[in-house]
C-alpha positions in Angstrom: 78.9 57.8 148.9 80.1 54.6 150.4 80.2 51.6 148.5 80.8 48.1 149.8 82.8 47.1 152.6 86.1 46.4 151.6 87.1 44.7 154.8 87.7 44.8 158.2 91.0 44.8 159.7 92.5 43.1 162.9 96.0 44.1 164.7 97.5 40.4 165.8 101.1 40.7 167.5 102.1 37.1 165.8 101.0 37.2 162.1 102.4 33.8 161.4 100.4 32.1 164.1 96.9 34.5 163.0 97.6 33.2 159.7 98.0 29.7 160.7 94.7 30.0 162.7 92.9 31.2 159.9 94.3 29.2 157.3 94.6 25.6 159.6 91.4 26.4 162.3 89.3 28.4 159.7 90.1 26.7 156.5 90.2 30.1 155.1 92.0 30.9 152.1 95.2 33.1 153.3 96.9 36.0 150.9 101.1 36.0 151.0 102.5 38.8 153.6 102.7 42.0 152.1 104.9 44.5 153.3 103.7 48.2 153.0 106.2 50.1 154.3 104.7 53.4 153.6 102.2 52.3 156.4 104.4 50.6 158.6 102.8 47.0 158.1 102.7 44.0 157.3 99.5 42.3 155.8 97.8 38.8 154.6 94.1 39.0 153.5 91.7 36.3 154.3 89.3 36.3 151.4 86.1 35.3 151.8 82.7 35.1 149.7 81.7 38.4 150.4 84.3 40.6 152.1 87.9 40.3 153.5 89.6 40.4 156.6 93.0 41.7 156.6 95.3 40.5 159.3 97.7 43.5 160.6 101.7 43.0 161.9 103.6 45.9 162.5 106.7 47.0 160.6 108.8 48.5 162.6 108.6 50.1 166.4 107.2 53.1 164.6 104.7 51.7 163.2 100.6 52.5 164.3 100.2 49.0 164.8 102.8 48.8 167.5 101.2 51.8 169.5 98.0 50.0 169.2 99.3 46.4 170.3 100.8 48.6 173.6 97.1 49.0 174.6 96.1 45.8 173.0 98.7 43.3 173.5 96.3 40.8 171.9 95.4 42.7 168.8 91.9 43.4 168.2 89.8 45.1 165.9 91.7 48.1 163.9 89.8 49.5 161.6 86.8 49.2 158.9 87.3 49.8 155.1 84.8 50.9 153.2 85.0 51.4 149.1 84.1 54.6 147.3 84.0 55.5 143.6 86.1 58.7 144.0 88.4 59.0 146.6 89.0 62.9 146.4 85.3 63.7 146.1 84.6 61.8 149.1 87.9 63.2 150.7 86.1 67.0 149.6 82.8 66.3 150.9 83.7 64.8 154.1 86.0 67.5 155.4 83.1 70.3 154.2 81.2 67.9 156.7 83.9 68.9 159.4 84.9 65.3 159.5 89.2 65.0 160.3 91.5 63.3 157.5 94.9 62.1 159.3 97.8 62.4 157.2 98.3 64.8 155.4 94.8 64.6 153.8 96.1 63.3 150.4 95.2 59.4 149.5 98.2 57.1 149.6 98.4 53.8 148.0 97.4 50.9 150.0 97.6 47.1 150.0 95.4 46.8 146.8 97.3 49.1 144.5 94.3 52.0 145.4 94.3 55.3 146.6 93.3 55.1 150.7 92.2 57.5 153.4 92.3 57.0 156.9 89.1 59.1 159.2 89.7 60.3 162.3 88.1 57.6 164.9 86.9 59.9 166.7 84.7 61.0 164.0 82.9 58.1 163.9 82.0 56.7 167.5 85.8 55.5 168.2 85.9 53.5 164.7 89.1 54.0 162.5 87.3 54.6 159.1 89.4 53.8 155.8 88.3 54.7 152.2 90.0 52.7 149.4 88.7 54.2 146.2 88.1 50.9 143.7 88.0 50.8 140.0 84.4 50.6 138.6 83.3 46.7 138.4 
């Protein structure tokens, strides 16, 4: 069922200066902030060879990322994404499995123009679990 790893995301609480650390320290190449509203975000994707990492800022005092930068006032790790070739399927086959969708359970559109789902953490050993479904390559 699961494909490659899509990338892993970090909460910061400054995404200017984790961008400038990535891009300036790192050398890594740096996506432009992308506001996602629908998730109460804001993102930048550090591409790499293999994978990405995608650099978390909340938008808005509602936000997730907020809540979690109240435990973590550093940031830290968020979440892992993992790609699947069907997104419902998965969805179907996971919750017959007893696993927890949050949400509503139906896939919303994330930072890549894809359908997501978000997997309870506590599901999988205190690990947020995202499933972008991908296009076939």
């Amino acid at each position: 069922m699961l494909g490659r790893l899509n990338h892993v995301a970090i909460a910061v609480p400054d995404l200017g200066a984790a961008v400038a650390r990535y891009r300036d320290t790192l050398g890594a190449s740096v996506s432009a902030p992308q506001a996602l509203p629908e998730h109460g975000v804001t993102v930048v994707f550090v591409e790499l060879e293999n994978t990405k990492t995608e650099l978390l800022e909340p938008l808005g005092e509602t936000s997730p990322i907020a809540a979690f930068l109240e435990r973590n006032p550093s940031g830290g790790i968020h979440h892992m994404c993992y790609e699947v070739d069907d997104i419902i399927a998965a969805r179907d086959r996971l919750k017959a499995q007893g696993v927890r969708v949050l949400g509503d359970g139906e896939p919303k559109t994330g930072a890549h123009g894809n359908p997501v789902l978000f997997l309870h953490p506590k599901d999988f050993d205190g690990t947020l679990i995202e499933l972008e479904e991908v296009p076939a390559r």
